[in-house]
C-alpha positions in Angstrom: -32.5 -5.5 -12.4 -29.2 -5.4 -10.8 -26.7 -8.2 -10.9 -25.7 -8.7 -7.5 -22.7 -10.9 -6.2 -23.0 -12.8 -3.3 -20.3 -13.6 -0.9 -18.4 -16.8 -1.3 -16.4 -17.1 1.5 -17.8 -15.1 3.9 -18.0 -17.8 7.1 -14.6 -19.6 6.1 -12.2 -16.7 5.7 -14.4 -14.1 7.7 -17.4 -14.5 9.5 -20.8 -14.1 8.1 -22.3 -12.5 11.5 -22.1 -8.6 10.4 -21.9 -7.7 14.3 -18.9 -10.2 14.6 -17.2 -8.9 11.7 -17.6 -5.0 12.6 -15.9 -5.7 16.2 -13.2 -7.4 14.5 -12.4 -4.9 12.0 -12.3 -2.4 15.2 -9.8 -4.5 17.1 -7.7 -4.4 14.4 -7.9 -0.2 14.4 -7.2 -0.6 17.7 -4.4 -2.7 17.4 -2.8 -0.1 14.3 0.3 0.2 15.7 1.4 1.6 12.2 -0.2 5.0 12.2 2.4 6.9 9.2 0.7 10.2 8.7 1.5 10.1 4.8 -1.5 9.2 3.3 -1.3 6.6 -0.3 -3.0 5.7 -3.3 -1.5 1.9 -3.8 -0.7 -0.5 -1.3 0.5 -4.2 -0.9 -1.8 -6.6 1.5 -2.4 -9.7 2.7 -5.4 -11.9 1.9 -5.3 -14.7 4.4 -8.5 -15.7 6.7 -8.8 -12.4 8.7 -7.8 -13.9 11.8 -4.3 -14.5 10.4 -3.9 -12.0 7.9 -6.4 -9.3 8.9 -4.7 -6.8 11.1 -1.8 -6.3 8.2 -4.5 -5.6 5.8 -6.6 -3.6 7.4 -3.6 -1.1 8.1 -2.2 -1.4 4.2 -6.1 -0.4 3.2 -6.1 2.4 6.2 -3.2 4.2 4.6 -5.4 4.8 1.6 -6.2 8.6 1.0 -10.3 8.4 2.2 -11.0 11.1 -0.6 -10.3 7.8 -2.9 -13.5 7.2 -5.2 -12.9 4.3 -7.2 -10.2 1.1 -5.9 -8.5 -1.4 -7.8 -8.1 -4.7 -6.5 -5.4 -7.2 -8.4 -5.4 -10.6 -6.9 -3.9 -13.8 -7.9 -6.1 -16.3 -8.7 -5.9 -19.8 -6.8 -9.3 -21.5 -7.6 -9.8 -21.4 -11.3 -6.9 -21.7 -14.1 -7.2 -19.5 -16.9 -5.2 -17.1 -19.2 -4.9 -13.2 -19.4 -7.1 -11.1 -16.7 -10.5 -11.3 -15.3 -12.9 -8.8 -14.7 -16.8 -9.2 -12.7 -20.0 -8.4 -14.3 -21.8 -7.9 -11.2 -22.8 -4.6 -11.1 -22.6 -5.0 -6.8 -20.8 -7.7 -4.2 -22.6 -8.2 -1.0 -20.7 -9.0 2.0 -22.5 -8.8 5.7 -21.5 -5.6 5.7 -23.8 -4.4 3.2 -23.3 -3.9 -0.7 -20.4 -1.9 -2.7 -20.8 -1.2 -6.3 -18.7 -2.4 -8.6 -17.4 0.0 -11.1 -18.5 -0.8 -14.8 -17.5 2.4 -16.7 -13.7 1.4 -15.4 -14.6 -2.3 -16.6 -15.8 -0.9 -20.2 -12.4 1.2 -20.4 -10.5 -1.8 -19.6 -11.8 -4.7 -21.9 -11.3 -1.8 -24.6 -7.7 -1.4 -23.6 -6.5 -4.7 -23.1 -7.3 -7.5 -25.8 -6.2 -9.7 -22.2 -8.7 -8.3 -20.2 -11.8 -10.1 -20.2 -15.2 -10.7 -17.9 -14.6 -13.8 -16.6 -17.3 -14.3 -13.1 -16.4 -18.0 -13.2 -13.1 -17.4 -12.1 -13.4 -14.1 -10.1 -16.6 -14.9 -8.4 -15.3 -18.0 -6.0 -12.1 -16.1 -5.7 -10.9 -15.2 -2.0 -8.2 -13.0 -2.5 -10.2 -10.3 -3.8 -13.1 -10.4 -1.7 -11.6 -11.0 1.9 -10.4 -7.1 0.6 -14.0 -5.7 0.8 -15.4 -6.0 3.9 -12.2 -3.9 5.6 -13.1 -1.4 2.3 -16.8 -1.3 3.6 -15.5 -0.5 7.1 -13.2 2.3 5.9 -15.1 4.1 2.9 -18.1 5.8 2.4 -18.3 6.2 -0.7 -16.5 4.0 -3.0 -16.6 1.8 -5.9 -14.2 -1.1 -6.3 -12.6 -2.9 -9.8 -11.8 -5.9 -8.7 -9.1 -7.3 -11.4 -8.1 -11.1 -11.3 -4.7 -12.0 -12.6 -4.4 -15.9 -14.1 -1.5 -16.4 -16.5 -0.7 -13.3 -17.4 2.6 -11.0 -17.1 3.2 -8.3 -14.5 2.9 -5.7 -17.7 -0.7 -5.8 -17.4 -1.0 -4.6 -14.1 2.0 -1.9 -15.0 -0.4 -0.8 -17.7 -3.3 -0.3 -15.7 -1.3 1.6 -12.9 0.2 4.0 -15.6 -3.2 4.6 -17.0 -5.2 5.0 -14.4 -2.7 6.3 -11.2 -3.0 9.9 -12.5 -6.6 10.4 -12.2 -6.4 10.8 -7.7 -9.6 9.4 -7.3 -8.3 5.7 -8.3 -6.8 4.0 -5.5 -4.7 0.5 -6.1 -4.9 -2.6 -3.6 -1.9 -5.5 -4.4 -3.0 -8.6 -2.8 -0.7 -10.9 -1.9 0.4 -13.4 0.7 4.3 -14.1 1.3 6.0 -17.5 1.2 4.0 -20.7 1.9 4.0 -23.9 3.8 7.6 -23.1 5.5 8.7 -23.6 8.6 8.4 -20.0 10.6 12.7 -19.4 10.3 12.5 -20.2 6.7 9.6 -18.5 6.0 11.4 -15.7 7.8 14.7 -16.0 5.9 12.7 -15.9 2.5 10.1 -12.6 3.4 13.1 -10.7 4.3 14.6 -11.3 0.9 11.2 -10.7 -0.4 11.1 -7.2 1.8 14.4 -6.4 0.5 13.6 -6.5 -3.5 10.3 -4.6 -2.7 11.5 -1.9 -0.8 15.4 -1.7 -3.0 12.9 -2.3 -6.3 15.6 -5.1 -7.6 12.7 -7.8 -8.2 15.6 -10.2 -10.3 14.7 -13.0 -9.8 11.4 -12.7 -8.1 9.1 -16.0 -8.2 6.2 -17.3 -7.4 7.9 -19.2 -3.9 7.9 -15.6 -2.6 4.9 -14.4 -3.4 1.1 -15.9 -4.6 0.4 -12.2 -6.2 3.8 -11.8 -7.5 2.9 -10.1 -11.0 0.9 -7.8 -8.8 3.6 -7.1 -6.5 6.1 -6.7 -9.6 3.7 -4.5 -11.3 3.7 -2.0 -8.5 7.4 -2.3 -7.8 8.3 -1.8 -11.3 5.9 1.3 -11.6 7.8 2.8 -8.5 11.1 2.3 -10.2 9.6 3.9 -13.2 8.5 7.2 -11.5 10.8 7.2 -8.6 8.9 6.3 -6.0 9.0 4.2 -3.1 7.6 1.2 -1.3 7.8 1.7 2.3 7.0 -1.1 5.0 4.0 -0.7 6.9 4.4 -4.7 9.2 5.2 -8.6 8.3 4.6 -11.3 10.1 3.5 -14.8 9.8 0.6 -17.1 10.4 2.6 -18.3 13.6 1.8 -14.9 15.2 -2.4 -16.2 15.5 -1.7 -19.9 15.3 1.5 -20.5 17.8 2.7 -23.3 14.9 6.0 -22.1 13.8 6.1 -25.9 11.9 4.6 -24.5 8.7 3.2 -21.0 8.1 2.1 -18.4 5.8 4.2 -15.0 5.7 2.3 -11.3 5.0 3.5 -8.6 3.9 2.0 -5.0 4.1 3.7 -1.9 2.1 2.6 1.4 0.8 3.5 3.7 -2.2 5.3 7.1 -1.2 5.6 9.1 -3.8 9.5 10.4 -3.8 12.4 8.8 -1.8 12.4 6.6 0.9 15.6 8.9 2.8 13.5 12.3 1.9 10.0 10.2 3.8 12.3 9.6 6.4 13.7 13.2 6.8 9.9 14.8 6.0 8.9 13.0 8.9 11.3 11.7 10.9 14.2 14.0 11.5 14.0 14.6 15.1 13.5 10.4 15.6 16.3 10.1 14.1 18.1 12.7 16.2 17.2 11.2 19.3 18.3 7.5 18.3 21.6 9.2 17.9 21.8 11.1 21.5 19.9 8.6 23.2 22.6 5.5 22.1 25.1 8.2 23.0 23.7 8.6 26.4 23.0 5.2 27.5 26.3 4.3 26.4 27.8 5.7 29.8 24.6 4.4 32.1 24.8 1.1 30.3 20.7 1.2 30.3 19.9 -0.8 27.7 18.5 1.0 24.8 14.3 0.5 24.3 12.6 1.9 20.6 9.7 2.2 19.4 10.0 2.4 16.1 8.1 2.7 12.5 8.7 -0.5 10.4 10.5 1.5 7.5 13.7 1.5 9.9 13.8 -2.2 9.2 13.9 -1.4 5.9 18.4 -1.6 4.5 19.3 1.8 4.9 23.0 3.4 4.5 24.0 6.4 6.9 26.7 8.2 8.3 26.9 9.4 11.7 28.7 13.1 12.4 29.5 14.8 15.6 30.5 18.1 16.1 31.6 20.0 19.2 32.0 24.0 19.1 31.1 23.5 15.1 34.3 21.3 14.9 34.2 17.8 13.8 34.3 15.3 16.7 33.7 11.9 14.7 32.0 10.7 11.7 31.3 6.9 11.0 29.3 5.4 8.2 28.2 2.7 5.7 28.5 3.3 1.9 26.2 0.2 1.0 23.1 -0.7 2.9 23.8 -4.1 4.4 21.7 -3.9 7.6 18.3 -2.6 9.5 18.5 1.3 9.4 17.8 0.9 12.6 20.9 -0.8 13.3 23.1 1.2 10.8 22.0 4.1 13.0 22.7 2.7 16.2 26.0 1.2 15.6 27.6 3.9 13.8 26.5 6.8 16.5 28.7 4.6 19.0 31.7 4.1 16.1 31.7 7.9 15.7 31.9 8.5 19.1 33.9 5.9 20.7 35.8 4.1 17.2 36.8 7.4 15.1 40.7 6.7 14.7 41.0 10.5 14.1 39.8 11.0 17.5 39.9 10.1 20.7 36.8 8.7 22.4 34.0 11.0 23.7 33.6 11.6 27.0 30.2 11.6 29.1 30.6 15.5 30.0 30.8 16.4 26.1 27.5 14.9 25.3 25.5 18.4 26.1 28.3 20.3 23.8 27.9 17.6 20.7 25.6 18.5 18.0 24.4 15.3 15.8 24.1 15.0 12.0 22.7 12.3 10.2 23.6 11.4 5.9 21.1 8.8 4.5 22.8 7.6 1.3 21.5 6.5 -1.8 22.9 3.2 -3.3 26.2 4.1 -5.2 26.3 4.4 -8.7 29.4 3.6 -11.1 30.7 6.4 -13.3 31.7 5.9 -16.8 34.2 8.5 -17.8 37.1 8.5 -20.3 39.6 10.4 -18.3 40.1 12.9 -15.1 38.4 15.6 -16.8 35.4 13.7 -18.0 35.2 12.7 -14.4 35.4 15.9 -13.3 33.0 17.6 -15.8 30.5 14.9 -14.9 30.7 15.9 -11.2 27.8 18.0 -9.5 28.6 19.9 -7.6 26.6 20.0 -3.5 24.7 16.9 -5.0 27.1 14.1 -5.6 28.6 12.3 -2.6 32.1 10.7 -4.5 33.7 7.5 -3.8 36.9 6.4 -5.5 38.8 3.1 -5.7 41.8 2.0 -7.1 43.3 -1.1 -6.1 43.4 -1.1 -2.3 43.1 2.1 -2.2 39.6 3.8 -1.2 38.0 7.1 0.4 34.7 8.7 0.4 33.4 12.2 1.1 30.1 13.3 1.5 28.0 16.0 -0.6 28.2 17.9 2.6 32.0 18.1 2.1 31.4 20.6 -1.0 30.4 23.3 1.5 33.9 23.5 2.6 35.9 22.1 -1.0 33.3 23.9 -3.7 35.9 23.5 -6.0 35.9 20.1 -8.4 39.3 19.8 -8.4 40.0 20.6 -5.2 37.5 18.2 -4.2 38.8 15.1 -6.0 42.3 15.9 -5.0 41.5 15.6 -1.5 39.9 13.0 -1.4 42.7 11.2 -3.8 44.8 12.4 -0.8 42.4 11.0 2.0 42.8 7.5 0.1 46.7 7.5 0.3 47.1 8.6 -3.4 48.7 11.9 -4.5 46.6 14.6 -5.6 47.6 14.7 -9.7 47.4 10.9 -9.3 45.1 9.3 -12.3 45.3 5.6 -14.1 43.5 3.0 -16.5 41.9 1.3 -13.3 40.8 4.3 -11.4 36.8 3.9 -10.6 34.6 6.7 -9.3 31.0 5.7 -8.1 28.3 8.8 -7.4 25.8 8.8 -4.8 23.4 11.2 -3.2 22.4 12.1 0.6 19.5 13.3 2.7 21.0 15.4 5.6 19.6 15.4 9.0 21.2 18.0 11.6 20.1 18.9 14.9 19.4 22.5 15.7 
């Protein structure tokens, strides 16, 4: 006879009228206003009451690959303290959506793995954060089993295990559910998601806690198996229970993110390159009409991104402004930099509006810069790649960058680092104990 689980709290953090829960789950397809065409097989959600959290988790679980078979579920656990991680013995869980098996030859493989890893239905059964997960599932999968996997006191190791075990069989798919900051008021809670955002999406989780995150050893789990195989998280929405409740005195925050598997600059090129284009010619534009500038944009442009901005008329440089460290919005990094190389290039003078139909646009998205170690100039130099590395140097007060684009007209290493010895104010043979050198890399977006 099979061991059926049924739903504890279906009617508190979703309804228990089936019809009522099928139209909601289709207002929040129609309200996906996040529709990446990359499909994933791990994402970060919410698992608030559906009314609060419902529309962010529904479009984390939506970016899923459908051909997923079998999906993970970590969850924090809030209603029952215990050690290590828990795993269900039912063999389904019912929600008003019908039944969805619950997959048992995954459970067996784990509690042989993992000495930590234990049935435990006393603690998973009453748990919400896992099963406000499976009625979006239900809505979204036809044929799917999930492992839902409860996380008490444990360390985020665990759940890196269990990703680097089971991630490279493509028929596992991986849910991270988590809420944000608690019990803040809505600019707080603001202030501390974005720094949340910011370690998730950069993958520096120092100094990650609990404050930030219920299902932070999930969160870290996932993070830490991106840095591992270098991937990235890229932001699907956030928002905050004030956004359903109009209380901004004390909220909730949510978070939704998905795993791309490569860099976040080479996602953005892959699918984005002519978006990015057009922020460029349309700030351009509307910086002679003074219409105010309107987009519509994904939410990974919110994500810190690093760019320069080049313009070039009759294949000659016309300006070329940039940031070396992400410290803002891409979005924002974009924008203010097209109207710096147009209108604040010291090298030139400012564009003019009948110029714009001879200007061609490039775009750099840098990587975060890298120290060198190297024992003299030629170590330097040998350690140099050619066409890859984008080179900044600083001695003193004396700085200059050049871009791995500028190989294509200095291919020469030595040649290269003079010049751009020279660009800082330093003579070309110049060398000392305090010289530094930091590497980076760049995606490269040029219109046609």
């Amino acid at each position: 006879m099979l061991k059926i689980k049924e739903p504890s709290v279906a009617g508190t953090f979703y309804t228990n009228d089936a019809e009522a829960l099928k139209i909601q789950i289709e207002t929040f397809a129609k309200e996906n206003k996040n529709k990446y065409e990359y499909k994933t097989r791990a994402v970060i959600v919410p698992h608030a009451g559906l009314i609060y959290s419902g529309r962010l988790a529904y479009e984390g679980i939506n970016q899923l690959n459908k051909k997923i078979k079998n999906i993970f579920i970590f969850a924090p656990a809030h209603r029952v303290a215990f050690e290590g991680v828990a795993l269900s013995s039912f063999d389904k869980w019912r929600t008003p959506l019908g039944e969805i098996e619950v997959n048992q030859e995954v459970n067996k493989e784990l509690t042989e793995k993992y000495s930590n890893v234990v049935f435990n239905d006393n603690a998973i059964s009453p748990e919400h954060s896992i099963e406000i997960q499976v009625p979006i599932i239900q809505s979204l999968f036809n044929d799917v089993k999930i492992t839902p996997i409860l996380i008490g006191k444990s360390d985020f190791k665990i759940v890196l295990d269990i990703l680097s075990e089971f991630y490279n069989d493509k028929q596992n798919g991986f849910i991270i559910s988590s809420d944000l900051s608690h019990f803040l008021t809505d600019e707080n809670a603001k202030k501390l998601d974005n720094q949340t955002a910011l370690m998730i999406e950069t993958g520096n989780m120092s100094g990650f806690s609990y404050e930030q995150a219920c299902g932070a050893l999930g969160i870290a789990g996932l993070v830490e198996f991106a840095n591992k195989n270098n991937y990235s998280l890229i932001r699907i929405d956030m928002t905050n229970s004030s956004s359903s409740t109009k209380d901004k005195s004390s909220v909730v925050g949510y978070g939704s993110w998905f795993l791309y598997e490569g860099d976040k600059n080479e996602f953005i090129k892959k699918y984005y390159s002519n978006f990015v284009i057009n922020i460029v010619k349309n700030v351009l534009k509307t910086s002679f009409t003074n219409d105010k500038i309107v987009i519509d944009y994904p939410q990974i442009f919110d994500e810190f991104g690093a760019c320069f901005v080049t313009l070039e008329k009759s294949g000659r440089l016309r300006g070329c402004i940039g940031s070396i460290v992400a410290y803002q919005p891409l979005i924002n990094d974009l924008i203010n930099h097209a109207k710096d190389a147009a209108f604040n290039d010291p090298r030139f003078s400012k564009v003019t509006e009948n110029e714009l139909d001879d200007i061609k646009v490039s775009i750099s998205l840098l990587t975060e810069p890298r120290k060198m170690d190297f024992e003299d100039e030629e170590d330097l130099l040998n350690k140099m790649v050619p066409n890859v590395d984008g080179i900044i140097i600083k001695d003193g007060s004396y700085q200059a960058v050049y871009l791995p684009v500028v190989w294509e007209q200095l291919p020469d290493k030595r040649e290269f680092l003079g010049s751009l010895k020279v660009k800082a104010g330093l003579s070309p043979d110049y060398f000392s104990k305090t010289f530094e050198a930091y590497r980076f890399e760049s995606i490269y977006i040029k219109e046609e």
